[in-house]
LOSE-804683 format. One record per residue (C-alpha): x, y, z; residue in one letter. Coordinates in Angstrom, 1 decimal. Example, Ala and Ser with C-alpha at 12.3 -4.5 7.8 and 13.67 -1.06 7.14 Angstrom:
BEGIN
PT      c1      c2      c3  aa
PT    12.3    -4.5     7.8   A
PT    13.7    -1.1     7.1   S
This chain:
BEGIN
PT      c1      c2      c3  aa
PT   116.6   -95.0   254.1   X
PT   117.3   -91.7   252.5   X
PT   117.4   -88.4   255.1   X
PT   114.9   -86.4   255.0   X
PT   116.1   -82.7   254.1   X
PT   115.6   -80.3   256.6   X
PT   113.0   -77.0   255.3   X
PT   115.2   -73.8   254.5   X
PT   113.9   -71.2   257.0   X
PT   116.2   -68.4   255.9   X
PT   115.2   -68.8   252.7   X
PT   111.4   -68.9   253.7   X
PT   111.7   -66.0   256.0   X
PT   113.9   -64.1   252.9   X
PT   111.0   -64.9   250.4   X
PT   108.4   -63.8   253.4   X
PT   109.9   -60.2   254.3   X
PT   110.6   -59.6   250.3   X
PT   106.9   -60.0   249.9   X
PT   106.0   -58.2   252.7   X
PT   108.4   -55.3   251.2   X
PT   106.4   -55.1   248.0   X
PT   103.3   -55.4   249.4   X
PT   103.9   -52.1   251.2   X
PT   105.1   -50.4   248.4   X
PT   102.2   -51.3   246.4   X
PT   100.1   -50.1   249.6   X
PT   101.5   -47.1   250.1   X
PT   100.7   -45.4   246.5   X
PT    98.6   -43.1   248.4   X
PT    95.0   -44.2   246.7   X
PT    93.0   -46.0   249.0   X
PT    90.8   -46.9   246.1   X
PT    87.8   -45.1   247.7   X
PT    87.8   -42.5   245.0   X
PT    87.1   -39.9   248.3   X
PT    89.1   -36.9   247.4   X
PT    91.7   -39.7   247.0   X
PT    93.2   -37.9   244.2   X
PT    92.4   -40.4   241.4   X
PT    91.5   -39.9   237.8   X
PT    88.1   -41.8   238.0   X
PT    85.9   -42.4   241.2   X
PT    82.7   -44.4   241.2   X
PT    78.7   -44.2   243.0   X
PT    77.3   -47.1   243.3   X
PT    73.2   -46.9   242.5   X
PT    72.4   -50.2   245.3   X
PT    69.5   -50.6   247.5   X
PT    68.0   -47.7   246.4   X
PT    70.7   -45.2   247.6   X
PT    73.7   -43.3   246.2   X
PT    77.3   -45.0   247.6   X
PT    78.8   -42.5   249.2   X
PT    76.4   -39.9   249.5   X
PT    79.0   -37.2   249.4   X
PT    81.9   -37.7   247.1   X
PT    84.6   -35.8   247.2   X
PT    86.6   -35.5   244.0   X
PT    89.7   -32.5   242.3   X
PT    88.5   -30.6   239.4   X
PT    89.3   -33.3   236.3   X
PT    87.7   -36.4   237.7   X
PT    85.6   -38.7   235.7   X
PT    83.1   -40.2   238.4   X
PT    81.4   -43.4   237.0   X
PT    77.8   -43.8   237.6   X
PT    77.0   -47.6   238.7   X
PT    74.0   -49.5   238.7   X
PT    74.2   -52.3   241.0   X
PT    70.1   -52.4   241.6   X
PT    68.1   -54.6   239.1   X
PT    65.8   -51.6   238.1   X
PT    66.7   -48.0   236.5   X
PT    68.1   -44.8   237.9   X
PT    69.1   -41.5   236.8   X
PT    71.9   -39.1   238.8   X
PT    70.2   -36.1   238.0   X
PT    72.0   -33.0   239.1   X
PT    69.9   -30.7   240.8   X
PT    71.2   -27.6   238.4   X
PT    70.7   -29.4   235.3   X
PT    74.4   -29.3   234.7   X
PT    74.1   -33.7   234.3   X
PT    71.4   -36.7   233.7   X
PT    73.2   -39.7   233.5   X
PT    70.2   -42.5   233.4   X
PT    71.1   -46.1   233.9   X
PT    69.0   -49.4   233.3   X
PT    69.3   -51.8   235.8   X
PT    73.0   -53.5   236.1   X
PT    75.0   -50.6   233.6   X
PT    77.0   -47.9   234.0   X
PT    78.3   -44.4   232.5   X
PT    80.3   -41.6   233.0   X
PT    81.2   -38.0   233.3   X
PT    84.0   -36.0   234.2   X
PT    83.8   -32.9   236.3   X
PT    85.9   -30.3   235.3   X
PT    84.5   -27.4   237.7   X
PT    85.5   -26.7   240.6   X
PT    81.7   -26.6   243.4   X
PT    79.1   -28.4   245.0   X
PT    76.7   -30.5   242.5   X
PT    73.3   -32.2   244.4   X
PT    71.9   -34.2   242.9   X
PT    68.7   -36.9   242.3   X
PT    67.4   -40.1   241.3   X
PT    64.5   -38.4   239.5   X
PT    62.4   -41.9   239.4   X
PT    63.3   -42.1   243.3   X
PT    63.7   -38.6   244.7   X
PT    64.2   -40.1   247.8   X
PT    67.6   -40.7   246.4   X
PT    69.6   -37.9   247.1   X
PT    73.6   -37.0   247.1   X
PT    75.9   -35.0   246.0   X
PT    79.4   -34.7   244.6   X
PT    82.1   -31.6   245.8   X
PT    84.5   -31.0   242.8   X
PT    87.8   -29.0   244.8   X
């Protein structure tokens, strides 16, 4: 009968805490992945149950915010100034980058109950 070789628990705990370690330096990049005035180069709103997710997004001057149609039937984000129309068939998605600094409400002109609005710092 052959002894049965006992599991390496320093080496399991050394393989443990090293993942740990780069786990929480991937986690601490500082983007949550919200896109919320997270700093990031894109953020996304999410067109789903007829509603804008988030309703107020909060992006710096330079941000490309992706328009995304998660609801089966078509939207626009229509900005209340005219400055964007970004219309989306149901399940798509596009894109436009906000360059200027302000406050932009905006629409789903098919479902004006749709309402929210993107703050460019």
């Amino acid at each position: 009968m052959q002894p049965r070789s006992r599991p390496r628990y320093g080496f399991v705990r050394t393989l443990v805490a090293a993942a740990l370690v780069v786990l929480g330096v991937v986690g601490c990049d500082g983007d949550d992945g919200g896109g919320e005035g997270s700093g990031a180069d894109a953020a996304t709103v999410t067109m789903v149950d007829f509603a804008f997710e988030p309703s107020v997004l909060t992006v710096p001057a330079g941000t490309e915010v992706v328009f995304s149609n998660a609801d089966s039937v078509p939207h626009t984000a229509t900005a209340d100034d005219g400055s964007f129309d970004v219309q989306l068939s149901g399940s798509n998605e596009l894109s436009t980058t906000f360059d200027e600094a302000g406050s932009f409400p905006y629409t789903c002109s098919i479902h004006p109950a749709m309402t929210a609005q993107i703050v460019v710092e």
